[in-house]
C-alpha positions as CSV (number, residue, x, y, z in Angstrom):
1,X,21.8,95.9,212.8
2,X,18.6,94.2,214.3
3,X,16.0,96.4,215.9
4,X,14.9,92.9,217.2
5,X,15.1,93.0,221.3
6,X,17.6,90.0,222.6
7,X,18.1,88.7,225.7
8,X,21.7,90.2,227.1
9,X,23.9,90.0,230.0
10,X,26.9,92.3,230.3
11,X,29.1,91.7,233.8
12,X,30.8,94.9,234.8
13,X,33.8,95.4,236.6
14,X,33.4,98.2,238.8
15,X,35.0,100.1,241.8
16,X,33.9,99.2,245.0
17,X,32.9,102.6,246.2
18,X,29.3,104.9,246.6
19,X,27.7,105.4,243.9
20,X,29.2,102.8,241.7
21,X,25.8,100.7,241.1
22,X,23.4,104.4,240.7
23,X,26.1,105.3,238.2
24,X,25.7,102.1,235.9
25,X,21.9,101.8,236.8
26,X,21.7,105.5,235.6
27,X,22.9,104.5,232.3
28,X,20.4,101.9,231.4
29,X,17.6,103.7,233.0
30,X,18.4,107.2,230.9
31,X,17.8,105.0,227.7
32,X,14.5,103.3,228.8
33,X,15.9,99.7,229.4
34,X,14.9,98.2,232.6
35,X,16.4,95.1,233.6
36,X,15.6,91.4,233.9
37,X,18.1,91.1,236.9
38,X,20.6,92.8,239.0
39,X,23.0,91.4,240.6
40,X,26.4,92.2,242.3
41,X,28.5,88.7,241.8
42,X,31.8,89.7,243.8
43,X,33.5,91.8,245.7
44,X,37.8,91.4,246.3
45,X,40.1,93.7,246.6
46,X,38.6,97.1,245.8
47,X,36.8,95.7,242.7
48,X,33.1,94.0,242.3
49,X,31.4,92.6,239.7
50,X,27.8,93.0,238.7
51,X,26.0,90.8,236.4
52,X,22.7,93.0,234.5
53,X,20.2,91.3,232.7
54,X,18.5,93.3,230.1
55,X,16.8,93.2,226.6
56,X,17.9,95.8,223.5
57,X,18.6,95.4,220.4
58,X,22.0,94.6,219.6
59,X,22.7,97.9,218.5
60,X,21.7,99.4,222.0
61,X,23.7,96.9,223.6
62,X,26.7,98.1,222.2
63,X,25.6,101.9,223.1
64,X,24.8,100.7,226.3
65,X,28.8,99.1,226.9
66,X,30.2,102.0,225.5
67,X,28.3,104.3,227.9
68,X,29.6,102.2,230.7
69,X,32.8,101.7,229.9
70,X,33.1,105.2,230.2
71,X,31.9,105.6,233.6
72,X,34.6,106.9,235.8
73,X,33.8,103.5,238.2
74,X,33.7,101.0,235.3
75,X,36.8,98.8,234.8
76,X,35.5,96.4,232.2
77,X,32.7,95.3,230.5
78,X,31.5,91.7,228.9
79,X,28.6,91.7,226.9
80,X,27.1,88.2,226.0
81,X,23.6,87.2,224.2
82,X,21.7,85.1,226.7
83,X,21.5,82.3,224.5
84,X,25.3,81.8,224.4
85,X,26.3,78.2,225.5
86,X,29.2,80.0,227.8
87,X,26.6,81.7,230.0
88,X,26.2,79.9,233.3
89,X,23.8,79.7,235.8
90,X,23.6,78.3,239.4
91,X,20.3,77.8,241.5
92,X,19.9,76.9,245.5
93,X,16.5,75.3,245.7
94,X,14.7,73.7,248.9
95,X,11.9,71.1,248.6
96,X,13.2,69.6,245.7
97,X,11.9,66.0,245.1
98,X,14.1,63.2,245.3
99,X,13.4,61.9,242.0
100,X,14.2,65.0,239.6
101,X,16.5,64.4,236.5
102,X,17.9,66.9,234.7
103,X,20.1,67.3,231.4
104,X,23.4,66.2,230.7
105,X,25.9,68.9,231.5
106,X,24.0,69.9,234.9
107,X,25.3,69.3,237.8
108,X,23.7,68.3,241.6
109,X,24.5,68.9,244.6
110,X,22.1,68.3,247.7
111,X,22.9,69.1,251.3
112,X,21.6,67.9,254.1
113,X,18.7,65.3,255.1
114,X,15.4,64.9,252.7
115,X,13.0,67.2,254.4
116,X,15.5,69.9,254.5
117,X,17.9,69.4,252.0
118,X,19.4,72.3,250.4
119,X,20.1,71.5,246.4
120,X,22.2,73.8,243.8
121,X,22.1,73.1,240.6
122,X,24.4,74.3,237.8
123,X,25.1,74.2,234.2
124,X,24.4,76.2,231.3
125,X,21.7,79.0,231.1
126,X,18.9,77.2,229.6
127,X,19.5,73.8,231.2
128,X,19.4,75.4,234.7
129,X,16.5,77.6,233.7
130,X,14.5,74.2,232.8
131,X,15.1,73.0,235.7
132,X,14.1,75.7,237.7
133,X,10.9,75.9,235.9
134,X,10.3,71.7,236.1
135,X,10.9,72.2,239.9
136,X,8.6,75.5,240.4
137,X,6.1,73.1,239.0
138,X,6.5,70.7,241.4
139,X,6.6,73.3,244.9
140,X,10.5,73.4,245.2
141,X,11.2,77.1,246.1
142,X,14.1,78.9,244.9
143,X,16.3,80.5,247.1
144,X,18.9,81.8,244.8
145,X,18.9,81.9,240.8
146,X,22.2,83.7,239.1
147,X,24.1,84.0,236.6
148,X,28.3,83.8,236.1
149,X,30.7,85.5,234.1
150,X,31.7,83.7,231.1
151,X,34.7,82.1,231.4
């Protein structure tokens, strides 16, 4: 296997109780990999799920899962290269221009009048993340950037 770092995500299904995020930060953090992003995607019934962002080779990817799948809290675990087409992003932006365009298989939504709109975009990883960047460029803040469990 590689020793080539790769961008990863790998979305956890965890228990909802204390300790359950120290527990699966512990993991990454006793191996040296920090993390691009963090994020806890839902929460229902007793079970969340947390997206992590990291970079490894693909050999400590798969130590990595293994580790947490056997955390007493861990339910499941998805582990996906970054630059698979099934990895989704959404972004909330504010003072996004009027005239953006972005690539085919993104989709807009804007809320509210001109000056205050509200816009999410979504799509694939990489088509969201050029659009994010094209926007940065041009002032629009963004609120909210994540990622989604592939589906």
């Amino acid at each position: 296997m590689s020793t080539i770092n790769q961008r990863w995500f790998a979305f956890v299904q965890v228990e909802d109780r204390s300790g359950a995020s120290a527990a699966l930060t512990g993991v990454f953090s006793e191996r040296g990999v920090s993390f691009g992003s963090l994020s806890t995607l839902d929460v229902h019934a007793g079970v969340g799920t947390m997206s992590v962002e990291f970079a490894a080779s693909e050999r400590l990817a798969h130590v990595l899962v293994r580790t947490l799948e056997r955390l007493a809290v861990v339910r499941e675990v998805t582990l996906i290269r970054a630059d698979d087409a099934r990895v989704r992003a959404v972004a909330v932006l504010t003072g996004v221009p009027g005239d953006f365009a972005v690539e085919d298989g993104v989709t807009v939504h804007r809320h509210g009048d001109a000056a205050g709109a509200v816009t999410m975009i979504a799509g694939p990883l990489p088509a969201v993340g050029a659009a994010v960047a094209a926007l940065r460029g041009r002032d629009a803040v963004v609120e909210a950037l994540t990622v989604l469990p592939p589906r």
